[in-house]
C-alpha positions in Angstrom: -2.2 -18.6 29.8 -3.9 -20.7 27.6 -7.1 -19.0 27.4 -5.3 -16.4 25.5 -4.1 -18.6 22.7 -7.1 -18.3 20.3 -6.7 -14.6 20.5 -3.2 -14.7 19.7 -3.7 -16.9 16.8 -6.8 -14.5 15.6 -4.8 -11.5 16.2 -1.7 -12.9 14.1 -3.3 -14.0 11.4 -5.1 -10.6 11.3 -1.9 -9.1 11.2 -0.2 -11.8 8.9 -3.4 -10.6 6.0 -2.9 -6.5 6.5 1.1 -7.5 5.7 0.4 -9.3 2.8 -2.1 -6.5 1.5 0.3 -4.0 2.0 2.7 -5.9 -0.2 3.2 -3.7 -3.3 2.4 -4.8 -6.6 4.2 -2.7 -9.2 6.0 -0.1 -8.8 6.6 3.0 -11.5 8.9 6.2 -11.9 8.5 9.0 -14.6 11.5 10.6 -15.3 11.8 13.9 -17.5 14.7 15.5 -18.5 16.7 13.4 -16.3 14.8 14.0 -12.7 12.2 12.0 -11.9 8.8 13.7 -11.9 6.5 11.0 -10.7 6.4 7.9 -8.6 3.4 5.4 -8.3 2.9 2.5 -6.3 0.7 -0.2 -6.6 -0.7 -2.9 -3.9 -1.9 -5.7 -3.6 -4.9 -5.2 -1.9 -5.7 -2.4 -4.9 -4.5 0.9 -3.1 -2.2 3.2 -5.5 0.0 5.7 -4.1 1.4 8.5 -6.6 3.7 10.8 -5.3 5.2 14.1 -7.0 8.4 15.6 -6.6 6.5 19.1 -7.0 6.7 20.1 -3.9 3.2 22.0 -4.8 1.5 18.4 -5.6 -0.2 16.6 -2.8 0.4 13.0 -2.5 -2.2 11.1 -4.0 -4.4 7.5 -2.5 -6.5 5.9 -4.5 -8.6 2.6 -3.8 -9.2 -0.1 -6.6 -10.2 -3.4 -6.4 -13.6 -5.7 -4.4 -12.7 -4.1 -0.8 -13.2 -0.4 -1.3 -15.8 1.0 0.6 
């Protein structure tokens, strides 16, 4: 059972960096006229998320930051 433990560690910490990344940042709501209109998220590890209550607009991902490829 031992052999396994340098995997485990390696896999954990792997997993330990994609949960900090996905950590959000800021987060922002546009409201108009009392409903809100537009929400944006922002990560850590640069991603933005903007959704839109229009049910007509498409949820939108966009990559900022040293890791986009």
């Amino acid at each position: 059972m031992t052999q396994y433990n340098d995997d485990v560690k390696k896999q954990r910490e792997v997993l330990d960096k994609e949960k900090e990344q996905n950590t959000v940042k800021s987060w922002e709501l546009r409201i108009k006229d009392g409903k809100w209109t537009e929400e944006t998220l922002d990560h850590v590890s640069g991603k933005r998320v903007i959704n839109y209550n229009d049910k007509r607009k498409n949820t939108v991902e966009e990559y900022h930051g040293e890791d986009v490829e």
